[in-house]
NUNU-99037 format. One record per atom (N, C-alpha, C): residue number from 1; residue in three letters; atom name; x, y, z. Coordinates in steps of 0.001 Angstrom, whole numbers. Example, Ala and Ser with C-alpha at 12.3 -4.5 7.8 and 13.67 -1.06 7.14 Angstrom:
<rs>
+-----+------+------+---------+---------+---------+
!  nr ! rest ! atom !       X !       Y !       Z !
+-----+------+------+---------+---------+---------+
!   1 !  ALA !    N !   13190 !   -5690 !    7800 !
!   1 !  ALA !   CA !   12300 !   -4500 !    7800 !
!   1 !  ALA !    C !   13200 !   -3300 !    7800 !
!   2 !  SER !    N !   12850 !   -2250 !    7080 !
!   2 !  SER !   CA !   13670 !   -1060 !    7140 !
!   2 !  SER !    C !   12900 !      30 !    7870 !
+-----+------+------+---------+---------+---------+
</rs>
This chain:
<rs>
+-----+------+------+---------+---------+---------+
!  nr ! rest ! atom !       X !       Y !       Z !
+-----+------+------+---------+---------+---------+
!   1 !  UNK !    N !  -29978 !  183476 ! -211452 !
!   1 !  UNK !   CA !  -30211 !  183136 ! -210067 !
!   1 !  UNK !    C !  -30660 !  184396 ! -209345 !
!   2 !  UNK !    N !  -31637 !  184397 ! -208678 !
!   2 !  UNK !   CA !  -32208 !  185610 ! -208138 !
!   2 !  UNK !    C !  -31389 !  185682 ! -206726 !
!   3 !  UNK !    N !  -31342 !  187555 ! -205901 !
!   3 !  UNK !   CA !  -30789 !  187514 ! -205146 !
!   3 !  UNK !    C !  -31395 !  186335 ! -203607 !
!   4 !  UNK !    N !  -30230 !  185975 ! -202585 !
!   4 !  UNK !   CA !  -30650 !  185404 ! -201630 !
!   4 !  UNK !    C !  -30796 !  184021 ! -202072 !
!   5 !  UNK !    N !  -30585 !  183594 ! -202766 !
!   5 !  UNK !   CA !  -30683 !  181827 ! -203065 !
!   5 !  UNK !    C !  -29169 !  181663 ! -203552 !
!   6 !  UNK !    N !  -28801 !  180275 ! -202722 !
!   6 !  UNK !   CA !  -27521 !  179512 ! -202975 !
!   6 !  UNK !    C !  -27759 !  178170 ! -203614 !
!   7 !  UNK !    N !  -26887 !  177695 ! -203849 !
!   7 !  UNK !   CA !  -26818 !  176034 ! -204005 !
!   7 !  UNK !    C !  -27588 !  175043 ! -202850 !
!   8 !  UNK !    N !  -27655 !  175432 ! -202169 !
!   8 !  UNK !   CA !  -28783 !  174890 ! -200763 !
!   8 !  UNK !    C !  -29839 !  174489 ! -200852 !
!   9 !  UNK !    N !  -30329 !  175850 ! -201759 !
!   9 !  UNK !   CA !  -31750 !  175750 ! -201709 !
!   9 !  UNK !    C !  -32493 !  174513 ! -202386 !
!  10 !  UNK !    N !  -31957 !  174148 ! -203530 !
!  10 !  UNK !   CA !  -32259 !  172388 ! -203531 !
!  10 !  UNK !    C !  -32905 !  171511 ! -203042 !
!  11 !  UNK !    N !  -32189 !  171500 ! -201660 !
!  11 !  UNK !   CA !  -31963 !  170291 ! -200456 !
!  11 !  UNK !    C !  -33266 !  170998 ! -200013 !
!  12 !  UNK !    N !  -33894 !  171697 ! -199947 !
!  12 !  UNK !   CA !  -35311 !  172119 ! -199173 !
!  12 !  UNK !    C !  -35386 !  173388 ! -198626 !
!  13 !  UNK !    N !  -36510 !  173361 ! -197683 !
!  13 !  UNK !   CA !  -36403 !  174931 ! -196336 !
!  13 !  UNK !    C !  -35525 !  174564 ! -195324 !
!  14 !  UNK !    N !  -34629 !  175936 ! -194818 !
!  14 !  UNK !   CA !  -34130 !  175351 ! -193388 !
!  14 !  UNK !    C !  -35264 !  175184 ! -192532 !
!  15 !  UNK !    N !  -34624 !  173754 ! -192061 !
!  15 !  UNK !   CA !  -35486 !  173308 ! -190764 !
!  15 !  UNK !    C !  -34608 !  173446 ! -189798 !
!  16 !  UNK !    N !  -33566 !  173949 ! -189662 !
!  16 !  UNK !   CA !  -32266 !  174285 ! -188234 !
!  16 !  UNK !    C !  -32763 !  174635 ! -187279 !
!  17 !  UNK !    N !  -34174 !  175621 ! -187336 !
!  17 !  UNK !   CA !  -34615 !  176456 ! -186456 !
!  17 !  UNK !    C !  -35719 !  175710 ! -185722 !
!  18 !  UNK !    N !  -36315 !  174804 ! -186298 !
!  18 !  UNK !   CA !  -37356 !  174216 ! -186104 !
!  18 !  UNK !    C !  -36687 !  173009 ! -184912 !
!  19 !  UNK !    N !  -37410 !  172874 ! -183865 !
!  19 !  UNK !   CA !  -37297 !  172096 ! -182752 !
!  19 !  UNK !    C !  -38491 !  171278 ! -182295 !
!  20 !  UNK !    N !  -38302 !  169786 ! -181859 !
!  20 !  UNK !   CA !  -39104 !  168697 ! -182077 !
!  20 !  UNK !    C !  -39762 !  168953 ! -180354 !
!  21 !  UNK !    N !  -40559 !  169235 ! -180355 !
!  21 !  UNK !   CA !  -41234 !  169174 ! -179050 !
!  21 !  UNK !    C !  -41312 !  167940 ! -178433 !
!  22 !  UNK !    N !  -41561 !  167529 ! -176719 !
!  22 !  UNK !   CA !  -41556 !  166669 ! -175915 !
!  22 !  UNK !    C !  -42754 !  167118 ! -174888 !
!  23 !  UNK !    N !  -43237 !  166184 ! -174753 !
!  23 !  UNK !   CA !  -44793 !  166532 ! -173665 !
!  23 !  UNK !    C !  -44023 !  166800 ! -172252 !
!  24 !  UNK !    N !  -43974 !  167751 ! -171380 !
!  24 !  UNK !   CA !  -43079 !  168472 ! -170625 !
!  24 !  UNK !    C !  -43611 !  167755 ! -168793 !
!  25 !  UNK !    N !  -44950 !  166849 ! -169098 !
!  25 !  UNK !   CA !  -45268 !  166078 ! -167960 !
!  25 !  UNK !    C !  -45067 !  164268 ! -168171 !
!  26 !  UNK !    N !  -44588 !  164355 ! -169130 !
!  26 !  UNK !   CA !  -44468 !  162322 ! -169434 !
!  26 !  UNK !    C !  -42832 !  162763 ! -168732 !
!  27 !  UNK !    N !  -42063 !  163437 ! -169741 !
!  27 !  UNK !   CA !  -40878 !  164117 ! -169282 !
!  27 !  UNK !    C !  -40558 !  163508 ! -167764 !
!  28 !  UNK !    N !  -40978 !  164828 ! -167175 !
!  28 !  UNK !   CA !  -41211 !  164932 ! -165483 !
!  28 !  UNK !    C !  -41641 !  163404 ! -165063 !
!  29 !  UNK !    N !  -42728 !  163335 ! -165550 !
!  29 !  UNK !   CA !  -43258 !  161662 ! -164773 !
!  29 !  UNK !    C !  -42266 !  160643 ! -165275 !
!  30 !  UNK !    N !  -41684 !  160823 ! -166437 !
!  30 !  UNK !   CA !  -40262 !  159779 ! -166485 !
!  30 !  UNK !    C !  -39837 !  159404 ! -165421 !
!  31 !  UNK !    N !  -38957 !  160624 ! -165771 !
!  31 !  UNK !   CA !  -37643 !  161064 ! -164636 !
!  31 !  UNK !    C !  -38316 !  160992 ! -162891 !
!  32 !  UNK !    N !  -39364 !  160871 ! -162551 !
!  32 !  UNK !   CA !  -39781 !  160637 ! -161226 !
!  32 !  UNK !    C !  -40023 !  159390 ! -161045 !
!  33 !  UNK !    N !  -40776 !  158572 ! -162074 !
!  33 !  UNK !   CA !  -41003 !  156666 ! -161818 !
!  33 !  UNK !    C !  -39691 !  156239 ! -161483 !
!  34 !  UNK !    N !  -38826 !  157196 ! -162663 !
!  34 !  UNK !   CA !  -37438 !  156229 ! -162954 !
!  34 !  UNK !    C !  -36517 !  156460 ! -162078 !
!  35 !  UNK !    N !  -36742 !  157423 ! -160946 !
!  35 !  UNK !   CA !  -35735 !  158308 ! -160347 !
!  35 !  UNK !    C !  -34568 !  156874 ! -159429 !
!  36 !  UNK !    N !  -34857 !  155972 ! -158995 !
!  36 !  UNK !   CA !  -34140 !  154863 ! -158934 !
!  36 !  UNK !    C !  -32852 !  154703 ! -159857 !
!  37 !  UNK !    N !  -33077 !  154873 ! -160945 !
!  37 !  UNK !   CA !  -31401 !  154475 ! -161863 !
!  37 !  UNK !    C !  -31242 !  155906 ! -162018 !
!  38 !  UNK !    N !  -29757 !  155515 ! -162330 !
!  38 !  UNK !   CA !  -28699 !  156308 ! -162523 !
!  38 !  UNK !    C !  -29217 !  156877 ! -163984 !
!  39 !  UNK !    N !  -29134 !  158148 ! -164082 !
!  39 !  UNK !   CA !  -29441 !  158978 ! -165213 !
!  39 !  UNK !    C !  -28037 !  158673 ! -166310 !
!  40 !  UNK !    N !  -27754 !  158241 ! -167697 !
!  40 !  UNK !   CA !  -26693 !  158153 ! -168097 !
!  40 !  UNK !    C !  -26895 !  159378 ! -168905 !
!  41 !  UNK !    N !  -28172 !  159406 ! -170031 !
!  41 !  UNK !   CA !  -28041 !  160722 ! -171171 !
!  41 !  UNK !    C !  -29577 !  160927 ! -170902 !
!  42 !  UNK !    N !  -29584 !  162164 ! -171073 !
!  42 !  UNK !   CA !  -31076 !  163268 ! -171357 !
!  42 !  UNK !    C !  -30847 !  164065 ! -172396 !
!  43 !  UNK !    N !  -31905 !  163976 ! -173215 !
!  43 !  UNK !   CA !  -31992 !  164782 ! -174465 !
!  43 !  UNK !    C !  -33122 !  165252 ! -174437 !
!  44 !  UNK !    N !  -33583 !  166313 ! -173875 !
!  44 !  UNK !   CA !  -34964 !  167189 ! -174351 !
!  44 !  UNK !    C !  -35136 !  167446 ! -175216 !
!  45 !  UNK !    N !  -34221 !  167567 ! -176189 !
!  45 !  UNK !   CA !  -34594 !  168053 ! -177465 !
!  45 !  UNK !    C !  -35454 !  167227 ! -178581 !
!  46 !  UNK !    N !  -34922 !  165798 ! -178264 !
!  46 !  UNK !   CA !  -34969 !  164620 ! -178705 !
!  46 !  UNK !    C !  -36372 !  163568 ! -177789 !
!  47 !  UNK !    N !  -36107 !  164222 ! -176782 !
!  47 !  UNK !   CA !  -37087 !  163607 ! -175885 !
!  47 !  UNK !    C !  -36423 !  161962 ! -175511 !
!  48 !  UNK !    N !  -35477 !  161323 ! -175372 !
!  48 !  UNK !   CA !  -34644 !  160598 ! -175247 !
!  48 !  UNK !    C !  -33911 !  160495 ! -173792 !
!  49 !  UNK !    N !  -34554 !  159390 ! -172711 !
!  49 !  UNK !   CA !  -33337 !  159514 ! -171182 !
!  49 !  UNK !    C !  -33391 !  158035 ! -171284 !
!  50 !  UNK !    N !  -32237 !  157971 ! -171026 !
!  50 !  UNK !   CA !  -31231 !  156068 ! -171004 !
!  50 !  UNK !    C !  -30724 !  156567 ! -169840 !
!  51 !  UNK !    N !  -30887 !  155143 ! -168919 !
!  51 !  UNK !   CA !  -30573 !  155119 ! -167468 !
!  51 !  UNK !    C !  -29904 !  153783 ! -167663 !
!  52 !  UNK !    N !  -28626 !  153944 ! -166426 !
!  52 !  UNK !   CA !  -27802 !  152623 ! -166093 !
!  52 !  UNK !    C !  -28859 !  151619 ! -165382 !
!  53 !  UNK !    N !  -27756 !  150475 ! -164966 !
!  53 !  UNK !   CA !  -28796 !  149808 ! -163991 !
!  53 !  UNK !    C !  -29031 !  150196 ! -162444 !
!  54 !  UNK !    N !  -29983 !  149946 ! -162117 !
!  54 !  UNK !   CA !  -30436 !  150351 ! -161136 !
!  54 !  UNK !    C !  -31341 !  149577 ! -160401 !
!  55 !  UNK !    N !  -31632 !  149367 ! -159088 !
!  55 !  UNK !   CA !  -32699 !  148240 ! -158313 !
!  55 !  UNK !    C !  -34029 !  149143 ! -157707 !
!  56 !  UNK !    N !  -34930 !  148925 ! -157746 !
!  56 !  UNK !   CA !  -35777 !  149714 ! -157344 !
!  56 !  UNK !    C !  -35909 !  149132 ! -155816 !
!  57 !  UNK !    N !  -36965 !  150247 ! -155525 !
!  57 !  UNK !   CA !  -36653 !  149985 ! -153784 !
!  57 !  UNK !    C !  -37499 !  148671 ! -153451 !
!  58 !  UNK !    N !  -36982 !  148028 ! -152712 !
!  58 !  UNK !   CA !  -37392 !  146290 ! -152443 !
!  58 !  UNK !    C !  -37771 !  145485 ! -153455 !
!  59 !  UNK !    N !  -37116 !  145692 ! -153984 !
!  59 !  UNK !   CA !  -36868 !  144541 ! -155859 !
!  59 !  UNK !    C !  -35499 !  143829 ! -155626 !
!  60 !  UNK !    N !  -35281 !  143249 ! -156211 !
!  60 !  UNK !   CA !  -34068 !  142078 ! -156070 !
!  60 !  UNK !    C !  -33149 !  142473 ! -157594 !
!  61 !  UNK !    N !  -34150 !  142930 ! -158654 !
!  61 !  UNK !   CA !  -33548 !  142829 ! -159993 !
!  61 !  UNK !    C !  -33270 !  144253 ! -160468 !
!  62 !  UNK !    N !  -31440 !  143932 ! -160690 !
!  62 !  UNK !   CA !  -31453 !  145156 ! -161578 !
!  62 !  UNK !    C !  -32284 !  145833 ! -163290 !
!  63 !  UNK !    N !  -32787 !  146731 ! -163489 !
!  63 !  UNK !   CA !  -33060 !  146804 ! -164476 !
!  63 !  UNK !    C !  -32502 !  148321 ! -165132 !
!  64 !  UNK !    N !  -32137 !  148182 ! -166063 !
!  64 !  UNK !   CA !  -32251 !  149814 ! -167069 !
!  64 !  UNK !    C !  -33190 !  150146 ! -167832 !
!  65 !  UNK !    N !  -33566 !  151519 ! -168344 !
!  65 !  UNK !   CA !  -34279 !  152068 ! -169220 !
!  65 !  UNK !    C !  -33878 !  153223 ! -170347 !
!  66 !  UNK !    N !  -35137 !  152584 ! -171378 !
!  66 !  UNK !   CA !  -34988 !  153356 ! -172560 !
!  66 !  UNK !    C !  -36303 !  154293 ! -172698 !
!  67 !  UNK !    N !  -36319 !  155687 ! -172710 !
!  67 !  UNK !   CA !  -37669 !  156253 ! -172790 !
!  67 !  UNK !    C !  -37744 !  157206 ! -173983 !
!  68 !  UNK !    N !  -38281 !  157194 ! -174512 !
!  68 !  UNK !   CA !  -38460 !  158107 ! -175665 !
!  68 !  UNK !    C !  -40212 !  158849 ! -175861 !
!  69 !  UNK !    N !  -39849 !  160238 ! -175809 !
!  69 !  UNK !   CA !  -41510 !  160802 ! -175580 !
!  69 !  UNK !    C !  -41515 !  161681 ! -176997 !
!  70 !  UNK !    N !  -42315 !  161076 ! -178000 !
!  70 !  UNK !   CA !  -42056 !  160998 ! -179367 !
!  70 !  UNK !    C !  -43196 !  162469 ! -179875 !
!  71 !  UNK !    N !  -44071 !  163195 ! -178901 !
!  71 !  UNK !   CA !  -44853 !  163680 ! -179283 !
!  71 !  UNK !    C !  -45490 !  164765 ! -178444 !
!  72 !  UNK !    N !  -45665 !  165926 ! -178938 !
!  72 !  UNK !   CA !  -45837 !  166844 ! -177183 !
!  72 !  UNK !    C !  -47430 !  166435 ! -176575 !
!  73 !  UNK !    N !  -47889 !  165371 ! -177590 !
!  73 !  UNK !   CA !  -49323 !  165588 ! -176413 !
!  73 !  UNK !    C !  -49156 !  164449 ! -175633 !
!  74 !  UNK !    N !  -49957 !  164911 ! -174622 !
!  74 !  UNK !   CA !  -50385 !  163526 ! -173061 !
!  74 !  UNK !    C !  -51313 !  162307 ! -173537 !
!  75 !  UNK !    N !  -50347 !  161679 ! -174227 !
!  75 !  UNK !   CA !  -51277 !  160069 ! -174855 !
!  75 !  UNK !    C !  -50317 !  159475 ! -174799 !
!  76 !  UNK !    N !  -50868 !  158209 ! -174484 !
!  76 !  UNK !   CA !  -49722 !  156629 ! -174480 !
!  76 !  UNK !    C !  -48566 !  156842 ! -176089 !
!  77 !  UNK !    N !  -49544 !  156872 ! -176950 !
!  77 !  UNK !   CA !  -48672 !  156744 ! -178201 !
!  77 !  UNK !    C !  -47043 !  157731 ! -178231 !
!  78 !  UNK !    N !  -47497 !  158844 ! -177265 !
!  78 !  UNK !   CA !  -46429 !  159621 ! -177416 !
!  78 !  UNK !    C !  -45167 !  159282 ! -176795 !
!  79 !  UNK !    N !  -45344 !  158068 ! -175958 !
!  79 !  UNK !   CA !  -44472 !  157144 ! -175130 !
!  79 !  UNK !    C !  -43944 !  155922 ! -175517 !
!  80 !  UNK !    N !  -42788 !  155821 ! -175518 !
!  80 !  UNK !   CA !  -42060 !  154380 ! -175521 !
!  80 !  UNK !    C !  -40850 !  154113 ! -174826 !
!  81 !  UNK !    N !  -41487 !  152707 ! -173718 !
!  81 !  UNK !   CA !  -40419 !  152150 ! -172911 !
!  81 !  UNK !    C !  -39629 !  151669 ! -172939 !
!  82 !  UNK !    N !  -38559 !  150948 ! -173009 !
!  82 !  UNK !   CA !  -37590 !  150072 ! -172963 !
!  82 !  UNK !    C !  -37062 !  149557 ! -171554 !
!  83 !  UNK !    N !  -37655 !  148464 ! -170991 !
!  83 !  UNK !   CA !  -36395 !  147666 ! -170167 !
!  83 !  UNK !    C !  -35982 !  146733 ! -170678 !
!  84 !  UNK !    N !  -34600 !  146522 ! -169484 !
!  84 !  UNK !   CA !  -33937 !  145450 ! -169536 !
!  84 !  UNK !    C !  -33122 !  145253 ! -167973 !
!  85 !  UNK !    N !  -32877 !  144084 ! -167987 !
!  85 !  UNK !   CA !  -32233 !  142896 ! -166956 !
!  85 !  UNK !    C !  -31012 !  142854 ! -167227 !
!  86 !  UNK !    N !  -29989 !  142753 ! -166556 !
!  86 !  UNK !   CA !  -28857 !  141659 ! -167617 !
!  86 !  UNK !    C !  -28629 !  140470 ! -167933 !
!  87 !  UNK !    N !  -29863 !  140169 ! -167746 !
!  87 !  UNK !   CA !  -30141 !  138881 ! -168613 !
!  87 !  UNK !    C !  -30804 !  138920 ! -169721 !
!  88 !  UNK !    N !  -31168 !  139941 ! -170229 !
!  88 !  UNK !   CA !  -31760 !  140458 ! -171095 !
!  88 !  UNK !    C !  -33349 !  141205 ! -170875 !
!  89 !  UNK !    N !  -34343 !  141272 ! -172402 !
!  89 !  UNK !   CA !  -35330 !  142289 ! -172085 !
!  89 !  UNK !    C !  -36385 !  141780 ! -170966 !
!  90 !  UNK !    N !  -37028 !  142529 ! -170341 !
!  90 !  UNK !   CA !  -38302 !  142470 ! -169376 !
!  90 !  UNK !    C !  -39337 !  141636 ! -170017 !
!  91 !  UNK !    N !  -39986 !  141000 ! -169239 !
!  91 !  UNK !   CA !  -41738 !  140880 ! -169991 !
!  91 !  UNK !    C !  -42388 !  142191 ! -170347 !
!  92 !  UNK !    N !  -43240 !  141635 ! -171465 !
!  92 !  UNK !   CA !  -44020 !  143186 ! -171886 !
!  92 !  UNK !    C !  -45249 !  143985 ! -170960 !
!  93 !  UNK !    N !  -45562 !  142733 ! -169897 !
!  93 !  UNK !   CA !  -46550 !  143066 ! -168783 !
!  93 !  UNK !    C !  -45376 !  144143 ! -167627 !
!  94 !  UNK !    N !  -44408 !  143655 ! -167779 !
!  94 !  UNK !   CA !  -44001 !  144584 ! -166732 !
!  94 !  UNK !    C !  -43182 !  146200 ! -167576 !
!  95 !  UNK !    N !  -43301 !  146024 ! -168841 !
!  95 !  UNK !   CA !  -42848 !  147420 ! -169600 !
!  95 !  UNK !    C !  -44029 !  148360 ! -169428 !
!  96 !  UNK !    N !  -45237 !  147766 ! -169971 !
!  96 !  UNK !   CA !  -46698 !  148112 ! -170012 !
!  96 !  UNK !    C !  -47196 !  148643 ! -168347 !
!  97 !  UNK !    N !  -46625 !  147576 ! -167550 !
!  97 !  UNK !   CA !  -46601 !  148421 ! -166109 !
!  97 !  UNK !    C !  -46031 !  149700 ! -165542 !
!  98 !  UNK !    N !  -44917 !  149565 ! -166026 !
!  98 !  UNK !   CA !  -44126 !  151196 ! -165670 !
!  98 !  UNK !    C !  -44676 !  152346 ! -166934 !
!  99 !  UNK !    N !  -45021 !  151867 ! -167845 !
!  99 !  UNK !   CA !  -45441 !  152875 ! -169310 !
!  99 !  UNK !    C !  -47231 !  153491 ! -168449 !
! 100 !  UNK !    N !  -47695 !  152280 ! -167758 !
! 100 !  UNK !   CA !  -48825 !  153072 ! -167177 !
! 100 !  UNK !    C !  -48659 !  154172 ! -166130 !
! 101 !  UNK !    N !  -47276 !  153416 ! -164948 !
! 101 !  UNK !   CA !  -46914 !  154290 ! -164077 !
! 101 !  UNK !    C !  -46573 !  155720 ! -164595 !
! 102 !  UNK !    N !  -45999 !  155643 ! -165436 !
! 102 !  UNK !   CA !  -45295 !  157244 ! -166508 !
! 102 !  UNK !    C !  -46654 !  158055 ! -166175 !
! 103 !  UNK !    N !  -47246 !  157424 ! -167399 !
! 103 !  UNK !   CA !  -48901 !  158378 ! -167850 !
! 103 !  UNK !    C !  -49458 !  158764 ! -166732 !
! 104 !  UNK !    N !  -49582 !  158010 ! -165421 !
! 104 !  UNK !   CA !  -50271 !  158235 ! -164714 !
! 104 !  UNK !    C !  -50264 !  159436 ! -163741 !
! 105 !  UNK !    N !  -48763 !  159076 ! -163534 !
! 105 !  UNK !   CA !  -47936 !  160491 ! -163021 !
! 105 !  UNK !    C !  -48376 !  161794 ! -163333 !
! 106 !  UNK !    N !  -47675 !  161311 ! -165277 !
! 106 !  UNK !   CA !  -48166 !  162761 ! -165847 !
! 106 !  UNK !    C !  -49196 !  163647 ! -165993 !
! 107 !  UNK !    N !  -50505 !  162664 ! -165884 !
! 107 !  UNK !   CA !  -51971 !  162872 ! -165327 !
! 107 !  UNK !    C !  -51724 !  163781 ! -164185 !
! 108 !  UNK !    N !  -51770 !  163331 ! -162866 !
! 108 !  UNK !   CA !  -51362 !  164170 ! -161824 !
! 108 !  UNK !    C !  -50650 !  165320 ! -161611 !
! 109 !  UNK !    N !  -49116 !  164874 ! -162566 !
! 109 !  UNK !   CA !  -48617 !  166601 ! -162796 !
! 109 !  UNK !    C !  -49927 !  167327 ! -163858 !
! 110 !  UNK !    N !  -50577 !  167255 ! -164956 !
! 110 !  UNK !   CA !  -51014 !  168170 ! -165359 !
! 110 !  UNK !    C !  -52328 !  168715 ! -164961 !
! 111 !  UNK !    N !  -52970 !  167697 ! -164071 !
! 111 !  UNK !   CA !  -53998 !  168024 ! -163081 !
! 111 !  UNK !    C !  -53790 !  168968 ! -162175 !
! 112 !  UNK !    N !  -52229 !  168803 ! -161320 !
! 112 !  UNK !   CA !  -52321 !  170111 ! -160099 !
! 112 !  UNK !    C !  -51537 !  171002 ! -160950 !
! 113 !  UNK !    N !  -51311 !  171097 ! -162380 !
! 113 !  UNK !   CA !  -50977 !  172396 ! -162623 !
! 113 !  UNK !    C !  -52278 !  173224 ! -162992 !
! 114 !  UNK !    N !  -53783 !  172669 ! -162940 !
! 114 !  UNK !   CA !  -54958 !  173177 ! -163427 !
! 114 !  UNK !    C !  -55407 !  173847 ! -162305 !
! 115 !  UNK !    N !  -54449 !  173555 ! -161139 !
! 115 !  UNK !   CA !  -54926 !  173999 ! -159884 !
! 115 !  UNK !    C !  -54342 !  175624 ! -159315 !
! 116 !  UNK !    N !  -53555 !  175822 ! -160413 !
! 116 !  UNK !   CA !  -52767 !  177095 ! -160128 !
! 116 !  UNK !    C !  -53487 !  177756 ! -160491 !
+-----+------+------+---------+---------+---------+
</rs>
């Protein structure tokens, strides 16, 4: 066994160090569409925010969310929504509605940061 190698080394390279990036304006434009519910968990690391329920302003229906920003670049794919009612899930026209609101945001944040 040569020096510096354990029984570990097996299992692969450490990846411990290695950290999963999150697009840092879907992020932001989340957390601003969504700013209505109650924040329950944020994971930047993970790119992961679950919100309680919450009513948006002049809506009647509570809803919560699931957001997950799977990818550091500014594209739809790097996004996925989740609502729900407590009656259960949303229509997909109105997930697809707030998933545009997100992007759109994030557009705008990375536009006036081109302005600095």
């Amino acid at each position: 066994m040569s020096e510096g190698t354990s029984i570990f080394d097996i299992f692969g390279p450490d990846t411990s160090s290695q950290q999963v990036q999150v697009n840092r304006y879907l992020w932001t434009a989340s957390l601003d569409v969504l700013n209505f519910l109650p924040i329950q968990t944020v994971d930047p690391f993970t790119g992961l925010i679950v919100t309680g329920y919450g009513r948006p302003p002049g809506g009647g229906r509570s809803y919560r969310a699931t957001v997950h920003i799977k990818d550091p670049s500014l594209t739809a794919r790097s996004l996925s929504v989740s609502l729900q009612t407590q009656g259960g899930p949303v229509s997909p026209a109105t997930t697809r509605a707030v998933e545009d609101a997100i992007l759109s945001r994030a557009r705008q944040l990375r536009i006036s940061d081109d302005k600095f």
